[in-house]
Residue frames relative to the residue before (quaternion, step in Angstrom):
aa qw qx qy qz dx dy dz
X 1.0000 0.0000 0.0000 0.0000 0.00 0.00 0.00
X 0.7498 -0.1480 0.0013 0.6449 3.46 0.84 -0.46
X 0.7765 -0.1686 0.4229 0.4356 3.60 -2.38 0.05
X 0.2990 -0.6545 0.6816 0.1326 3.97 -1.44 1.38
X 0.4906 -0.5548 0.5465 0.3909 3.45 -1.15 0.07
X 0.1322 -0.8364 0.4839 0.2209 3.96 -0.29 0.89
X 0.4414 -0.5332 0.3899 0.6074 3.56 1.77 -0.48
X 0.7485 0.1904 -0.1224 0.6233 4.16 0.29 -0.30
X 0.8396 0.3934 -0.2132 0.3080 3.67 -1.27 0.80
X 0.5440 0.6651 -0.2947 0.4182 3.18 1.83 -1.69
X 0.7046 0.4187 -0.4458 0.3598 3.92 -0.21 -1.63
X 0.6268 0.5304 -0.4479 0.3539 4.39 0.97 -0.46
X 0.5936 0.6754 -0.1236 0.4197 2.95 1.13 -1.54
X 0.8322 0.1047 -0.0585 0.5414 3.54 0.00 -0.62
X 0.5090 -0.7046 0.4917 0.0519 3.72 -1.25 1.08
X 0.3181 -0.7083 0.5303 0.3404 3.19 -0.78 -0.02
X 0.5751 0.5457 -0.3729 0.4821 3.62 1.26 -0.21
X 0.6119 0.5753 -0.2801 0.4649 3.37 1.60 -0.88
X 0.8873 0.2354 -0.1854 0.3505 3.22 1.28 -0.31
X 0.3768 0.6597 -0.4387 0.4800 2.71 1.69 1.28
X 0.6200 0.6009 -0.2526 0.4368 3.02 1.12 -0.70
X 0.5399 0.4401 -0.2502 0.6724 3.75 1.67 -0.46
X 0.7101 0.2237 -0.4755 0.4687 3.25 0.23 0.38
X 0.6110 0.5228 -0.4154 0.4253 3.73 0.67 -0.15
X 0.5462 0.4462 -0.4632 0.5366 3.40 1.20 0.72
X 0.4639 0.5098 -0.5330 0.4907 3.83 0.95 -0.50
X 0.5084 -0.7404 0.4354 0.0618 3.84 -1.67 0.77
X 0.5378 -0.6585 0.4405 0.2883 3.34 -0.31 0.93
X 0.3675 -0.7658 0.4105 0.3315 3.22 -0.87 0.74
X 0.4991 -0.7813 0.2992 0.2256 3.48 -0.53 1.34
X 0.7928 0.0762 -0.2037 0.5693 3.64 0.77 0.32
X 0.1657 -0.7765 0.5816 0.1768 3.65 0.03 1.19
X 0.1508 -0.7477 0.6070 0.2231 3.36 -1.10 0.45
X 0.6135 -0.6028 0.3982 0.3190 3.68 -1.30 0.89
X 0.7695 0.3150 -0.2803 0.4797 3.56 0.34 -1.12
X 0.5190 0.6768 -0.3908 0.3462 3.61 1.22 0.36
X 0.0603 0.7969 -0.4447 -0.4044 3.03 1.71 -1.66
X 0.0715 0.7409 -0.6601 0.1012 3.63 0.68 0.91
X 0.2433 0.7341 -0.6291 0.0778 3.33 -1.20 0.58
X 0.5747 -0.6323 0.4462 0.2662 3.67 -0.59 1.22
X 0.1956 -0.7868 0.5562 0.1826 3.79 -0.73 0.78
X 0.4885 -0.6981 0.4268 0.3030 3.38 -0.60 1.59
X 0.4957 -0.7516 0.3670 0.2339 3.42 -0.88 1.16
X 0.4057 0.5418 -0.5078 0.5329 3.88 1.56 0.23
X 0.7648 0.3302 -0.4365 0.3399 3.66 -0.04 -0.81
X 0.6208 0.5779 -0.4596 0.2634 3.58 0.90 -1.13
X 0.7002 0.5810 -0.2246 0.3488 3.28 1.57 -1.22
X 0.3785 0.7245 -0.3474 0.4595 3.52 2.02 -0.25
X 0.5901 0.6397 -0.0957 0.4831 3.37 0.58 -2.14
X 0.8682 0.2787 -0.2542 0.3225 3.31 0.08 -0.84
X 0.5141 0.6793 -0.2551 0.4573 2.95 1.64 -1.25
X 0.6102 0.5864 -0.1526 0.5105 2.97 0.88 -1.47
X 0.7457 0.3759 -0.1919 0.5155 4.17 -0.32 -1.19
X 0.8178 0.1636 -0.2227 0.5048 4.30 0.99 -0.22
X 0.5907 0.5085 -0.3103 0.5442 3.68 0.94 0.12
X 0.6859 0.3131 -0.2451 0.6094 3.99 1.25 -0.90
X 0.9036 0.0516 0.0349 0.4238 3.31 0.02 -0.57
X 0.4030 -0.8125 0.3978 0.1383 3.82 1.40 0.51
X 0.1913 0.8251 -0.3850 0.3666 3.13 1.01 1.46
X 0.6169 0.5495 -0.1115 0.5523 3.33 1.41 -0.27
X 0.7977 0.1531 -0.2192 0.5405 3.84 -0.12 -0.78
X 0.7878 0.2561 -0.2117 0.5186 3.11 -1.81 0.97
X 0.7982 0.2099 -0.3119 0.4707 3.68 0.46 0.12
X 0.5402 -0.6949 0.3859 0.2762 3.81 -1.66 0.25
X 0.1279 -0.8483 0.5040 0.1007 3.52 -0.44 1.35
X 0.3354 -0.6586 0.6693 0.0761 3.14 -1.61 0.34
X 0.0426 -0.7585 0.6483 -0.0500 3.17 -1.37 1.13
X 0.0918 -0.8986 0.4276 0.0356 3.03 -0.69 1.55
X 0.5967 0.3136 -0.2137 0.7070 3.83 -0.50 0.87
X 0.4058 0.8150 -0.4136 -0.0051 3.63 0.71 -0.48
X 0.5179 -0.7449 0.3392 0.2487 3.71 1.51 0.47
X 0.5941 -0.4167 0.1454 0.6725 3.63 0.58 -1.53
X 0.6811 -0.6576 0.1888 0.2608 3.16 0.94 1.08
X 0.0819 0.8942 -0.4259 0.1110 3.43 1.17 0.99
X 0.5958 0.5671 -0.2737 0.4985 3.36 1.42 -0.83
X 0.6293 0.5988 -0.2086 0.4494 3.12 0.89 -1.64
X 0.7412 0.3584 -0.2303 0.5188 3.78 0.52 -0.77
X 0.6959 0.3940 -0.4423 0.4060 3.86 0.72 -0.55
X 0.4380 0.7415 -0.3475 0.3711 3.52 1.37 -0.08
X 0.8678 0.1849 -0.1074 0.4485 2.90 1.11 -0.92
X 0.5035 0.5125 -0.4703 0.5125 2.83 1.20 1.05
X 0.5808 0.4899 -0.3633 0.5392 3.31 1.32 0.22
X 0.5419 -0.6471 0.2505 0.4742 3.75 1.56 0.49
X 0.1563 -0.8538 0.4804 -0.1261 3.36 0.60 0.88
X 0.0568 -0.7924 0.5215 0.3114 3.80 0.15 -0.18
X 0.8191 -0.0196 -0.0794 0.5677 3.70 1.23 -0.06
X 0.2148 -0.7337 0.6153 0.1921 3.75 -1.21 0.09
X 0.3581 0.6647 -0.6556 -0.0117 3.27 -1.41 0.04
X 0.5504 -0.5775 0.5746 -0.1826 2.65 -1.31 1.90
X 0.3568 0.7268 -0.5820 0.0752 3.53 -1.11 1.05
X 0.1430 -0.7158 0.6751 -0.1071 3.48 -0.77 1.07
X 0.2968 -0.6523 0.6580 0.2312 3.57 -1.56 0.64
X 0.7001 0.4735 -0.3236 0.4253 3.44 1.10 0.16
X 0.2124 -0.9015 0.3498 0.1406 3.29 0.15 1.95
X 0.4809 0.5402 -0.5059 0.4701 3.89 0.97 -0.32
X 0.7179 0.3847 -0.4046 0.4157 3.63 0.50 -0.61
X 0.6977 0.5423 -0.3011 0.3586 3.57 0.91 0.18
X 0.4972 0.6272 -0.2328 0.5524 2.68 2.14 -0.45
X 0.6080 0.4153 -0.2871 0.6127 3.60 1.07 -0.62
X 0.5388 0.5119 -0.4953 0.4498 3.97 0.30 -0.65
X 0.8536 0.4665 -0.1195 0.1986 3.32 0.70 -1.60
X 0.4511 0.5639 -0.3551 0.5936 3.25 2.12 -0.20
X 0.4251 0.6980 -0.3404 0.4649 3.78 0.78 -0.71
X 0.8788 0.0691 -0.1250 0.4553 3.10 -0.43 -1.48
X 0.5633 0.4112 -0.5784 0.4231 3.94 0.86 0.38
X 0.4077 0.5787 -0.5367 0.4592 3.83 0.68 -0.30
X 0.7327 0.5641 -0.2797 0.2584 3.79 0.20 -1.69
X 0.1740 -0.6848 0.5870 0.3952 3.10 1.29 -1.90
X 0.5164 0.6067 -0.3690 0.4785 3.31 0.89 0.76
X 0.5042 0.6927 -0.4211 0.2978 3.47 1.45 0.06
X 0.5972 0.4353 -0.3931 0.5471 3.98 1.10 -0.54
X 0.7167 0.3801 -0.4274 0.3990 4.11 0.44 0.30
X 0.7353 0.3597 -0.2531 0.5156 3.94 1.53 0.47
X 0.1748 -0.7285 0.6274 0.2124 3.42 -1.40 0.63
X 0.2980 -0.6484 0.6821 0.1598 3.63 -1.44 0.99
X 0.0706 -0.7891 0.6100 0.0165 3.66 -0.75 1.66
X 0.3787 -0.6603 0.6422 0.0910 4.15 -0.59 0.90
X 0.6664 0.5283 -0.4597 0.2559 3.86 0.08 0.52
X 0.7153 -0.3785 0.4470 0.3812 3.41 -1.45 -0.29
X 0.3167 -0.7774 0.4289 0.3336 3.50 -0.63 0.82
X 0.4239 0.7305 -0.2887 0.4509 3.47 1.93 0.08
X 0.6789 0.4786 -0.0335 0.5558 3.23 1.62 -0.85
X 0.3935 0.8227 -0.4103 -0.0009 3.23 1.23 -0.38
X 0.5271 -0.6860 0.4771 0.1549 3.64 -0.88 1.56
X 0.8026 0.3994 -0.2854 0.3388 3.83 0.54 -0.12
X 0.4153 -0.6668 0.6173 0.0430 3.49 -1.68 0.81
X 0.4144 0.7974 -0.4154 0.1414 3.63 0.25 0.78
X 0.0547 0.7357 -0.6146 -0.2792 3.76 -0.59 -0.26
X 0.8814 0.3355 -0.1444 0.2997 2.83 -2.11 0.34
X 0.4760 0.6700 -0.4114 0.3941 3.57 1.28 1.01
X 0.5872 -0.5085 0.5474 0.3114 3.84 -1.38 0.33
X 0.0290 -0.6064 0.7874 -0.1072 3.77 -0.68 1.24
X 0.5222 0.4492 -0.7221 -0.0643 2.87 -1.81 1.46
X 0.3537 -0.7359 0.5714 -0.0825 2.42 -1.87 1.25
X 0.2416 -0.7945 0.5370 0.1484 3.23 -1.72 0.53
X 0.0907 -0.9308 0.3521 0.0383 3.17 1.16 1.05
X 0.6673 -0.5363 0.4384 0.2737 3.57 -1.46 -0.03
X 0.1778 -0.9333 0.2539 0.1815 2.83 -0.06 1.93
X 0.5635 -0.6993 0.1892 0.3970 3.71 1.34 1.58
X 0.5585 0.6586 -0.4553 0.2168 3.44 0.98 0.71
X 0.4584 0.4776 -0.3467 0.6645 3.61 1.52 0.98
X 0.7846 0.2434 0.0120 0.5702 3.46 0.88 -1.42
X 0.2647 -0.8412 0.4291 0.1954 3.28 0.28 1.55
X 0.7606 0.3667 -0.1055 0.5253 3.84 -0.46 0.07
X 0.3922 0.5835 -0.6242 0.3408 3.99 0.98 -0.46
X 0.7870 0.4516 -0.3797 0.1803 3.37 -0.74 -1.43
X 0.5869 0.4966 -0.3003 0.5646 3.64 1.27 -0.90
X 0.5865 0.5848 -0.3301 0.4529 3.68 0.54 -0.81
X 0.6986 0.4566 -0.2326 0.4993 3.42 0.33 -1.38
X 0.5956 0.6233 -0.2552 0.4377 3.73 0.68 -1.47
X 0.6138 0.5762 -0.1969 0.5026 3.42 0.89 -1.54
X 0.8436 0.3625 -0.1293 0.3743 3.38 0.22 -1.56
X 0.5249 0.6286 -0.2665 0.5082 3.17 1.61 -0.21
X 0.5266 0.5931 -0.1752 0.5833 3.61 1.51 -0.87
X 0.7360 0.3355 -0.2213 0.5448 3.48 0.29 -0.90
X 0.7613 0.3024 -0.3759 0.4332 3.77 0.36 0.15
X 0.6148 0.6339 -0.1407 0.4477 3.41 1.53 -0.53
X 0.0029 0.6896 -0.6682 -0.2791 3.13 -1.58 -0.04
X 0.6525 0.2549 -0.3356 0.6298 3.76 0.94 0.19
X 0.1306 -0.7374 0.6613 0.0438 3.47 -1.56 0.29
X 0.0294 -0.7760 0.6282 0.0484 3.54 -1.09 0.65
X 0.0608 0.8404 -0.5173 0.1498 3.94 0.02 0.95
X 0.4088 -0.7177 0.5635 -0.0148 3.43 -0.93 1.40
X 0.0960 0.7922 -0.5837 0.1503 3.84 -0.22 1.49
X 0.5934 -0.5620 0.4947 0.2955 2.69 -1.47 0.58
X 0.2674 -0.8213 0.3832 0.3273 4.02 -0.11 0.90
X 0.5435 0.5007 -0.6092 0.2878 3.75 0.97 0.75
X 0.7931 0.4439 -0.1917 0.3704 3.57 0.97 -0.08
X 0.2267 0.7847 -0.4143 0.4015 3.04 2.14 0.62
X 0.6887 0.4956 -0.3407 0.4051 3.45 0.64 -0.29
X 0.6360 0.1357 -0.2772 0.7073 3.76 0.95 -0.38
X 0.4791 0.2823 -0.6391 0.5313 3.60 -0.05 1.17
X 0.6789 0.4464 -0.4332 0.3901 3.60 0.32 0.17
X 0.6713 0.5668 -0.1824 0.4414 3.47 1.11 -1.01
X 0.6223 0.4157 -0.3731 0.5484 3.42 1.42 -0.30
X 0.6326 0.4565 -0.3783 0.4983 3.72 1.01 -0.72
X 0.5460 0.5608 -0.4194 0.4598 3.73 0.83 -0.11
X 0.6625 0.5293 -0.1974 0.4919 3.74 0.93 -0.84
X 0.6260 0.3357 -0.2759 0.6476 3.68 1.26 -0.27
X 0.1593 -0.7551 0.6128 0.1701 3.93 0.96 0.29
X 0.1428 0.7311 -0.5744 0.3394 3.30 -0.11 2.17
X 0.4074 -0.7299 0.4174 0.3564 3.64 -0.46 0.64
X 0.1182 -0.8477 0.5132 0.0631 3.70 0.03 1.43
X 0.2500 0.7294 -0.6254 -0.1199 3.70 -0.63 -0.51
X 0.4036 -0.7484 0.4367 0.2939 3.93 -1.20 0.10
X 0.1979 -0.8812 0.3877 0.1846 3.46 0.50 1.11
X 0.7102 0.2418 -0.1266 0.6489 4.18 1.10 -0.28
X 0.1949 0.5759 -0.7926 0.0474 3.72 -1.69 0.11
X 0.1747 0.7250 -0.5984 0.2928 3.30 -0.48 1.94
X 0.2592 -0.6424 0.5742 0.4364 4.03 -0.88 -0.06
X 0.2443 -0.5289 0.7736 0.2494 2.90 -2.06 0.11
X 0.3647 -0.5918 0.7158 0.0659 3.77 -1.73 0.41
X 0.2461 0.7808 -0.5742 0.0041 3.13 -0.29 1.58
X 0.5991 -0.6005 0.3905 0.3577 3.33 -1.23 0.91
X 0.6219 -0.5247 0.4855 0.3196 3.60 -1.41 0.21
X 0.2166 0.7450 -0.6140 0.1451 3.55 0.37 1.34
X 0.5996 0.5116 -0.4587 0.4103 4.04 0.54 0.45
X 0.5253 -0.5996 0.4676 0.3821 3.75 -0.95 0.10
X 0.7747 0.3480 -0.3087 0.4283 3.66 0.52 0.13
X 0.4399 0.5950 -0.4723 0.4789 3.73 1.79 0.70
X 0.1685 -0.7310 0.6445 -0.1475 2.97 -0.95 1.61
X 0.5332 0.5128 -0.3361 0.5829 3.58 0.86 0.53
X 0.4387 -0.7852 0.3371 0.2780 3.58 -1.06 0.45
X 0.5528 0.4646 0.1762 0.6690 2.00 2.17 -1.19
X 0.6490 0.6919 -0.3037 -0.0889 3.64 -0.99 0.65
X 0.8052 -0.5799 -0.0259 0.1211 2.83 -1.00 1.67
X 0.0847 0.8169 -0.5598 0.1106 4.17 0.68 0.52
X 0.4129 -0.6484 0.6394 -0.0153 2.73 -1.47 1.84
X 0.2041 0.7713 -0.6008 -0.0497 4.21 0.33 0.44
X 0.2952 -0.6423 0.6706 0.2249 3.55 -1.84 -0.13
X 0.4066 -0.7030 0.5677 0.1350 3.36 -0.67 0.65
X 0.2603 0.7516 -0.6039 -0.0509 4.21 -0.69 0.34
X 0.3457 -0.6282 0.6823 0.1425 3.19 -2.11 0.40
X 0.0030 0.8033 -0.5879 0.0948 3.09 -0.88 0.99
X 0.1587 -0.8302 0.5172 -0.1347 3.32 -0.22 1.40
X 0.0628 -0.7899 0.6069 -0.0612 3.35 -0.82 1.29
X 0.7016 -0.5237 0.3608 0.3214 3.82 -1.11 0.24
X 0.1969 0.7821 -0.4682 0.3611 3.74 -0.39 0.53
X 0.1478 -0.7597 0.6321 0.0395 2.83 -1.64 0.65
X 0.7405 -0.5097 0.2608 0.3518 3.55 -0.78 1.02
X 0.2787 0.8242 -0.4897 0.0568 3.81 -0.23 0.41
X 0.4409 -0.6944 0.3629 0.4379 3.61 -0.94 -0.41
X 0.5019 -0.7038 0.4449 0.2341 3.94 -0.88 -0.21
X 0.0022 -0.7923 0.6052 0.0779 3.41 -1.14 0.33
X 0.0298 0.7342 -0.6754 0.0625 3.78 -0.99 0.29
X 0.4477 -0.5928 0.6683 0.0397 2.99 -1.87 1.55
X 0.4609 -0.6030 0.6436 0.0988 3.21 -1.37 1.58
């Protein structure tokens, strides 16, 4: 379907428009739920983020990412097309995993990812020294998700990439200050999301988000996690 990562040549070879557009085939998740804040990540930013997390700071190829909340797993899949050395994906919403997971067998990309079903409260994995990005809940149903997620993303990680909303980037900053973690905010862009809940009445609407990296000490290893 498209150019592999060969390790030498790829960053010419493959776009970033080329690889937005492959994710804008990956599928919306087909029944957001509200108290979930499930909401499809628009497939320009995911393709930003990434571009961004292996081209600035080489965070991506050759190493094992994680995607948390990961919906159908747009992030999770441009990862590895940016040479990922693993994925794993986890959502509590299995149809959306079920679509993530046709995807990446369509892709040939299904023996280089795991689809995890669990609570992000629960989280099933044991890893050091992996790539977290995420498009997390932006806690405005679920009071406290976004810091939660963030949190839980930290504890499996040694880099993070997380998508906020940019009025509340500031006490998403103040808690990452309190873990004295090297933060910095690598994007502050909108996204345009369509009217996929029953009470959007707009066609259109409009979300200021901020993007951080957080980067902790560590050393490259590998991971395990109990089903």
């Amino acid at each position: 379907m498209w150019r592999q990562y060969s390790g030498s040549g790829f960053k010419s070879a493959l776009r970033k428009r080329e690889l937005e557009l492959i994710l804008e085939r990956v599928p919306e998740i087909p029944r957001p739920r509200v108290e979930l804040e499930q909401y499809t990540i628009d497939s320009r930013l995911a393709a930003t983020i990434l571009w961004i997390a292996e081209f600035s700071y080489s965070d991506i190829y050759d190493r094992l990412v994680l995607d948390l909340g990961c919906g159908t797993a747009r992030l999770l899949i441009g990862a590895l097309i940016l040479g990922a050395r693993y994925g794993v994906g986890v959502d509590i919403d299995r149809t959306s995993l079920d679509l993530a997971r046709d995807f990446l067998a369509d892709s040939n990309l299904y023996t280089k990812a795991d689809l995890i079903c669990a609570d992000i409260e629960h989280l099933p994995i044991r890893v050091s020294n992996a790539t977290t990005v995420q498009n997390p809940p932006f806690g405005v149903h679920r009071k406290g998700y976004d810091v939660l997620f963030l949190r839980m993303a930290i504890e499996v990680s040694n880099v993070v990439y997380s998508v906020h909303k940019k009025s509340s980037i500031d006490y998403v900053l103040k808690e990452l200050e309190e873990m004295d973690l090297s933060t910095k905010i690598v994007l502050v862009d909108k996204v345009m999301l369509p009217p996929r809940m029953p009470f959007h009445i707009k066609r259109m609407h409009e979300v200021e988000i901020a993007v951080v990296r957080v980067e902790k000490e560590g050393e490259y290893g590998g991971y395990s996690y109990t089903r």
